[in-house]
N, C-alpha and C positions, 0 to 999 in steps of 0.2 A: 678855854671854851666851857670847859665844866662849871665854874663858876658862874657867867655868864648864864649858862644856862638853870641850873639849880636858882639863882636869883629871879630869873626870868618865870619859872613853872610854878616856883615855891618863896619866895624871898618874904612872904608875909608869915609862913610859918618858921623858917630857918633863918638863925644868921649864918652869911655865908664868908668865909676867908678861900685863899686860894695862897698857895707857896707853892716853891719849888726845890727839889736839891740841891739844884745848879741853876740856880736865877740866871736869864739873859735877859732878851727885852720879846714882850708879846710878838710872836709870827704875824707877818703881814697878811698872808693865806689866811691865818684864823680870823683876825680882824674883817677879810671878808666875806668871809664864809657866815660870820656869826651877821653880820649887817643884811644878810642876803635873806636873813630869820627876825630880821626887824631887830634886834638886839646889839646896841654900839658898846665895843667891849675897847673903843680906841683908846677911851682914857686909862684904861687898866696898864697895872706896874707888873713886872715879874719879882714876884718877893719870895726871900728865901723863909724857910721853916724857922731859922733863929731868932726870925719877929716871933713867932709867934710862942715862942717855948712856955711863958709863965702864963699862958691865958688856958684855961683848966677847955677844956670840950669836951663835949658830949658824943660826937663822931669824928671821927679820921677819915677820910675816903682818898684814896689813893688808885689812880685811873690808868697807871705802866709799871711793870715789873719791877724795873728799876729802881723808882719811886719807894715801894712796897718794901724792898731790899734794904734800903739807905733809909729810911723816914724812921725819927727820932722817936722816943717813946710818950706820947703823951700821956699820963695822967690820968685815968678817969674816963678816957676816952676808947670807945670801942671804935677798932680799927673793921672797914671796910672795904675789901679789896676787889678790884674789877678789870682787869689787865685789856687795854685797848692799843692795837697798832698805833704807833707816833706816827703821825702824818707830815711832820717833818724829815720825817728820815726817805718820805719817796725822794725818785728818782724820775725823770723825765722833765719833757715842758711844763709851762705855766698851767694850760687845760689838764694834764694827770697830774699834776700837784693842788689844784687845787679839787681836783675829782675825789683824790685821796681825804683831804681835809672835811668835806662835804659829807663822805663816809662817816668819819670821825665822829661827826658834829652830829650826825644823824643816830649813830649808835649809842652815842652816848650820852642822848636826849630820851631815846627809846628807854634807856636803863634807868634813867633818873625817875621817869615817869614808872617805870612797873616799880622802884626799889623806895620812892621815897616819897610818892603822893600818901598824903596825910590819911589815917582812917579815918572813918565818921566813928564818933561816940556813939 
């Protein structure tokens, strides 16, 4: 969803990748959640950080603890940490599962926008 979003807010100033520790496949919840924001993230892969090892960056951002913990050293890269509930990991039906993700997508829309909207010169 971060990805998604940071492309969505900023993709003219950033380029953006997205990995993972433990690559699976895109949450169906997120997929909707982020559509529900005009934003289709259906085509997106789950990619592990080992693509991305030799590409030098500028920023690291890492959005769950876990992430933070286990994410490889890159480079030249200032790492930027922001610990958000996994919205995978609720429990209950489909309506508080995706109430949970909704949360997610929301908070960490809110952050992108105070952390990484561009100054003016």
């Amino acid at each position: 969803m971060a990805e998604g979003l940071l492309r969505d807010l900023f993709g003219e100033y950033y380029e953006v990748h997205s990995a993972g520790t433990e690559p699976s496949s895109v949450n169906p919840f997120a997929i909707r959640v982020m559509e529900e924001s005009g934003i289709d993230i259906s085509s997106h892969r789950s990619k592990s950080v080992s693509e991305f090892m030799d590409i030098p960056f500028d920023y690291v951002i890492t959005v769950c603890d876990f992430a933070k913990e286990s994410c490889p050293f890159f480079p030249g890269g200032i790492i930027i940490h922001k610990g958000f509930k996994d919205p995978s990991q609720a429990n209950g039906n489909k309506e508080d599962k995706l109430r949970e993700f909704r949360r997610s997508r929301d908070e960490i829309k809110l952050w992108l926008i105070e952390e990484f909207t561009p100054k003016a010169d």
